[in-house]
C-alpha positions as CSV (number, residue, x, y, z in Angstrom):
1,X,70.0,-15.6,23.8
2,X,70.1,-12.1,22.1
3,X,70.2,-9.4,24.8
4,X,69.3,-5.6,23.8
5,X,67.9,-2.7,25.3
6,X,64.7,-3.0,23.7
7,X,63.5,-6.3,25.2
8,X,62.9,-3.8,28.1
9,X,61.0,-0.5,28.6
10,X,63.6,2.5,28.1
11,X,63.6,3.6,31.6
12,X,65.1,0.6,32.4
13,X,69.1,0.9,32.1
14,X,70.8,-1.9,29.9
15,X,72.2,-4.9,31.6
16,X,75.6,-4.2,33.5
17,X,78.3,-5.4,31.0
18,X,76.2,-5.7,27.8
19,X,76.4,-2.7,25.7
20,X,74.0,-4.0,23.3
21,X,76.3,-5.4,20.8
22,X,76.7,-9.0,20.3
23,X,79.1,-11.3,18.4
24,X,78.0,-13.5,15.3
25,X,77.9,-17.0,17.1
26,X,75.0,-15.1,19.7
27,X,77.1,-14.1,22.6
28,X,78.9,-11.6,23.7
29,X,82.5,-12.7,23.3
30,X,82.5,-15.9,24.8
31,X,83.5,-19.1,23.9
32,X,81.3,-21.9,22.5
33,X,82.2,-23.5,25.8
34,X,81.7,-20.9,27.9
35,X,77.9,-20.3,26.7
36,X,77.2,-24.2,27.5
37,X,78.3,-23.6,31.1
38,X,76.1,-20.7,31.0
39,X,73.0,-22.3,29.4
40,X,73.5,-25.0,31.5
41,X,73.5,-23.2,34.9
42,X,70.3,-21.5,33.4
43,X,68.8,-24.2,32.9
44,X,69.5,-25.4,36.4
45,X,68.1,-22.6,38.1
46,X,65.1,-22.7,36.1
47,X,64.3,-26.2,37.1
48,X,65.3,-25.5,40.6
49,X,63.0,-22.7,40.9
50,X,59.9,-24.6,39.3
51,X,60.6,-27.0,41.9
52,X,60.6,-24.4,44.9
53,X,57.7,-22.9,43.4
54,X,55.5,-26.3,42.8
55,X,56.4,-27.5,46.1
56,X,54.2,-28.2,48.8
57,X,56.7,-28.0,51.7
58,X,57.0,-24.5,50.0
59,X,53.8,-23.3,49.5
60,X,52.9,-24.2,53.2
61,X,56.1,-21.9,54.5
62,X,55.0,-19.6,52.1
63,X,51.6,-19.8,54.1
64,X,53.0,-19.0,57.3
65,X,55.3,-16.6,56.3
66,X,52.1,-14.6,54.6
67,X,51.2,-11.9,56.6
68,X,48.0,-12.2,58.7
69,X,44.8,-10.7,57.5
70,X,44.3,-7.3,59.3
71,X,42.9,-7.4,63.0
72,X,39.9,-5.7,63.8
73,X,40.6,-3.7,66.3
74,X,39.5,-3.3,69.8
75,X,35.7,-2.2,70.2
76,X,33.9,-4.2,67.2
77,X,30.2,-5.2,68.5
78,X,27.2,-4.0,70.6
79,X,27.9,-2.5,74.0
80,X,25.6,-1.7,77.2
81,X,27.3,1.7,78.4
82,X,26.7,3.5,81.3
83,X,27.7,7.3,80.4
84,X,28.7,9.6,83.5
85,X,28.6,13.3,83.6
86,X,28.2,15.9,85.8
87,X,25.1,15.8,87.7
88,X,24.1,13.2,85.6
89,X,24.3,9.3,85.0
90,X,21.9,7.1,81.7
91,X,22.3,3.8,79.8
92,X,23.4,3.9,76.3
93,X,23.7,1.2,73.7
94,X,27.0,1.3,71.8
95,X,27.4,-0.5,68.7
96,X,31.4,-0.3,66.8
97,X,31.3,-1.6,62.9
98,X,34.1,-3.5,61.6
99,X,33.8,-0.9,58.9
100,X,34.6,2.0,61.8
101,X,31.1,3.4,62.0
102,X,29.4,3.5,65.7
103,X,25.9,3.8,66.4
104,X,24.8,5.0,69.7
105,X,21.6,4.9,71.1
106,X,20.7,7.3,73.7
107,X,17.6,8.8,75.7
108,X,17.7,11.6,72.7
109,X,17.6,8.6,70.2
110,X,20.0,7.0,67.7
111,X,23.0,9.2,66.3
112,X,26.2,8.0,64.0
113,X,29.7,8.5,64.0
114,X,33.0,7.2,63.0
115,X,35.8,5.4,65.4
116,X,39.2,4.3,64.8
117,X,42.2,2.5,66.6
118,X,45.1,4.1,68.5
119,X,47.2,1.3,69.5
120,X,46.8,-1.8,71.0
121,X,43.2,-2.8,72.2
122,X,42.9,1.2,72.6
123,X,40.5,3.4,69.9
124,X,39.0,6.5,70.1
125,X,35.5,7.8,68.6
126,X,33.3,10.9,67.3
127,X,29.7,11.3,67.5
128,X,27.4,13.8,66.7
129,X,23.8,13.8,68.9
130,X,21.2,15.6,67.8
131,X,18.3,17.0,70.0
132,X,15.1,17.7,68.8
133,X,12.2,19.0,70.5
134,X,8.6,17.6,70.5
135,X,7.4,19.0,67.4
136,X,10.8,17.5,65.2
137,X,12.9,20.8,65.4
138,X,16.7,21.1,66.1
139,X,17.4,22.4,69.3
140,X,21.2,21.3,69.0
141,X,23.5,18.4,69.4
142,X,26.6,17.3,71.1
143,X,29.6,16.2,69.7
144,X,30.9,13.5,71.8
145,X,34.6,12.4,71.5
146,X,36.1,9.6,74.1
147,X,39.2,8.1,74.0
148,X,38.8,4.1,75.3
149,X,40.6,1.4,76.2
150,X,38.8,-2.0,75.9
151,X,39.4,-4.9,78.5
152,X,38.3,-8.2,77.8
153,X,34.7,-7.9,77.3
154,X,34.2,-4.7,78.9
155,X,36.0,-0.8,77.9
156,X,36.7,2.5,79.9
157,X,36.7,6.1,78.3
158,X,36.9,9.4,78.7
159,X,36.5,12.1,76.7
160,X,35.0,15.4,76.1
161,X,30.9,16.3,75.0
162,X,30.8,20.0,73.7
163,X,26.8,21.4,73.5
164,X,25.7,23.5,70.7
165,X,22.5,25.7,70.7
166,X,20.4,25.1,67.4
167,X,22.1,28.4,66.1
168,X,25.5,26.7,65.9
169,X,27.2,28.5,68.9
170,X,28.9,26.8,72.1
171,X,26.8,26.2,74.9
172,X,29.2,24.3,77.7
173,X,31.8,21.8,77.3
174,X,31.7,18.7,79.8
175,X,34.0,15.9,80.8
176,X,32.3,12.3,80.4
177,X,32.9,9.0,81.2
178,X,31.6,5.6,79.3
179,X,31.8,2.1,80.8
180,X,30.7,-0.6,78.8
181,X,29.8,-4.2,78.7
182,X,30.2,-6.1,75.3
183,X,26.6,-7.7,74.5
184,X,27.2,-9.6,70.9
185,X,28.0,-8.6,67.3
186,X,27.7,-5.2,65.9
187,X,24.3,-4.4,65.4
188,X,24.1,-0.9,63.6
189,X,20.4,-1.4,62.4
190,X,18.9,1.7,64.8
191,X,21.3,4.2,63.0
192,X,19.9,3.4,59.5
C-alpha cells in the first residue's frame, strides 16, 4: 500500500514517519518479510473489527451504552392551579408543551408563553396576560414569571407579576404563588 499526502485533505499532516517517499518494492524500507507481518496484522484487525462491528453481543452493549433520549423535563401536561396574590385568590388552567410553550388560561382568558428547565424536576416560566376591556381594547397585561418546582403530580412556585397600563408604563409589581395539580397531557388547544 502506497502512502502519500494526497490520499488526505492538506490540512491533515502526513503520517508520523512517512515522508512521502517510498521504496520500489512499495514500502518504505522494509523487508519483503517485514511487510507480510504487517499485511498480516492488517488483515487481522480488519477481520476482528468486522466481527465486533457485526456482532450481536456488540450491538446490544452498544445499545446500552447509547445515551438516553432527552428527558422532558418537569412540568409537561395540563395543570389545575390555584394562583395566590395579595388580596386575591382564582383557578387557572396551566398547560406545559414538550416543545416549552405554556398556555394559561385565566378569568382574563387564554395567554402564551415559553418555559424551560432549571435543574432537576425544577423549571421556570414567562407569560404575557393581556387585558382587554368590553369593547376588545388593550387595557394592559401582566407579565408573569414563577420559578416552580414539581412534586409528583402536583408543583409549587413563586414568582413575580409586574402590571402594565395600556400605555406601556408600570403600574405595581406583586408577589404570586401557583399550586398546581397535574390533570393529563398537554393540551395547548385554548392558546391557538
Amino acid at each position: 500500500m502506497r502512502h502519500t499526502q494526497g490520499k488526505w485533505p492538506k490540512s491533515y499532516p502526513a503520517p508520523s514517519g512517512l515522508s512521502g517517499r517510498t521504496s520500489r518494492s512499495g514500502g518504505f524500507g522494509r523487508s519483503g518479510r517485514s511487510r507480510q507481518r504487517t499485511r498480516g496484522a492488517r488483515a487481522l484487525a480488519g477481520t476482528a473489527l468486522a466481527c465486533a462491528l457485526l456482532s450481536p453481543l456488540t450491538a446490544a452493549s452498544a445499545a446500552e451504552a447509547a445515551p438516553a433520549p432527552a428527558r422532558v423535563a418537569a412540568p409537561v401536561g395540563s395543570w389545575q392551579a390555584k394562583v395566590l396574590r395579595e388580596g386575591a385568590a382564582y383557578d387557572v388552567t396551566l398547560s406545559f408543551g414538550a416543545d416549552r410553550s405554556v398556555c394559561l388560561v385565566s378569568p382574563a382568558g387564554a395567554s402564551k408563553g415559553r418555559w424551560h428547565p432549571t435543574g432537576r424536576d425544577a423549571f421556570d416560566y414567562r407569560i404575557r396576560e393581556l387585558w382587554y376591556d368590553a369593547n376588545g381594547a388593550l387595557e394592559g397585561w401582566v407579565d408573569i414569571a414563577q420559578s416552580a418546582k414539581r412534586i409528583g403530580t402536583s408543583f409549587a412556585g413563586s414568582g413575580v407579576s409586574t402590571v402594565y397600563g395600556a400605555d406601556g408604563t408600570v403600574e405595581t409589581t406583586v408577589p404570586v404563588t401557583v399550586t398546581g395539580t397535574r390533570t393529563g397531557p398537554p393540551d395547548g388547544s385554548a392558546c391557538g
